[in-house]
C-alpha positions in Angstrom: 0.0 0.0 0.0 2.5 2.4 0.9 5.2 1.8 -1.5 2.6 2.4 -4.5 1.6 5.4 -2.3 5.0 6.4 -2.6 6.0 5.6 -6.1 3.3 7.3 -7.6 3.8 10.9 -5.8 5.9 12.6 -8.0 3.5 12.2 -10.6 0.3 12.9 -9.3 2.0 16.1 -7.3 3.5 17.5 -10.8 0.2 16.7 -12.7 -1.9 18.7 -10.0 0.6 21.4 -10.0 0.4 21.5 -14.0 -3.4 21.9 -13.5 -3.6 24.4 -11.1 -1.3 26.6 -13.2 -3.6 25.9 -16.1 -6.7 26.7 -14.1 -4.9 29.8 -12.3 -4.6 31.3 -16.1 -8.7 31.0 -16.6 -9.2 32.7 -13.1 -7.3 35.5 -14.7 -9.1 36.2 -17.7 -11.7 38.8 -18.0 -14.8 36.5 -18.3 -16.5 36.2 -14.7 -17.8 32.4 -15.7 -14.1 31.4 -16.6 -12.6 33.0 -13.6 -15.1 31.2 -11.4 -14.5 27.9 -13.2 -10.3 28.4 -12.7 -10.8 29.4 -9.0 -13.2 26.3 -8.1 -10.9 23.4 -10.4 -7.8 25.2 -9.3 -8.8 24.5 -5.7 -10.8 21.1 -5.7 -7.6 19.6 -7.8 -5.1 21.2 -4.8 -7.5 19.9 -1.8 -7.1 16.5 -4.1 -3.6 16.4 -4.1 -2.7 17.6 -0.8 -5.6 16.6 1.8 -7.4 13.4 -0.1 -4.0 12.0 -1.1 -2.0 12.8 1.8 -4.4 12.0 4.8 -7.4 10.6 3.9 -6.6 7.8 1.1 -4.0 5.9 3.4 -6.2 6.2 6.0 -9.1 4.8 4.6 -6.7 2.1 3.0 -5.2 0.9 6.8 -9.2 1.0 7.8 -10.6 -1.0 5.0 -7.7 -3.2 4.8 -8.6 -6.4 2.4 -12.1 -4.6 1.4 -10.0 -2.4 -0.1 -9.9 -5.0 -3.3 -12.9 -6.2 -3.3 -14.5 -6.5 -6.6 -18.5 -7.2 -7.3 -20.6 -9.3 -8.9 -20.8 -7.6 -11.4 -17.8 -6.1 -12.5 -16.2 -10.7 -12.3 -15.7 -10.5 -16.3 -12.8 -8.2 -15.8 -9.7 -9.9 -16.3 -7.4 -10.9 -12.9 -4.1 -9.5 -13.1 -1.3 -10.5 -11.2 1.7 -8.5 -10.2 4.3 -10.3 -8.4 6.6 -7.7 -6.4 9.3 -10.7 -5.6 10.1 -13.8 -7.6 8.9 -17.6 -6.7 11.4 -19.7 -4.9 11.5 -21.9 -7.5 12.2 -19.1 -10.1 15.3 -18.4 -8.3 16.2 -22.2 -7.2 16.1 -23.4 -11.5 18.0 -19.5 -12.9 15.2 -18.4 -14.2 
């Protein structure tokens, strides 16, 4: 949980930092509607990236725990993907 946390800060940081700047330059334009929309994206994608991503998703991952990945009913035709962080013991006993 953490480490994907952690590997995909950088990103999401320099994406919402890319987007505020973009919204910032419609909150100063001279139309009142696009300065209104700049102002309210500009500060829903900063509470995002700061608050949401910093306090409340790993908190509500350590709560959830397991539920975390649970998948309905209806959603069982997507396809199961495995990611293996560490390889078998048999991978590494053969050379593989």
């Amino acid at each position: 949980m953490s480490e994907g946390i952690r590997l995909t800060a950088g990103q999401i940081t320099s994406a919402a930092a890319i987007m505020v700047g973009v919204f910032g330059t419609f909150a100063l334009g001279r139309t009142i509607d696009g300065q209104i929309f700049g102002v309210g994206l500009g500060v829903a994608v900063l509470i995002d990236a700061t608050i949401i991503r910093s306090v409340l998703l790993p908190a509500t991952m350590k709560l959830l725990g397991d539920w975390n990945w649970y998948l309905p009913n209806f959603l069982r035709w997507l396809p199961d993907f495995r990611v293996e962080t560490t390889a078998p013991a048999e991978a590494i006993a053969s050379g593989d």
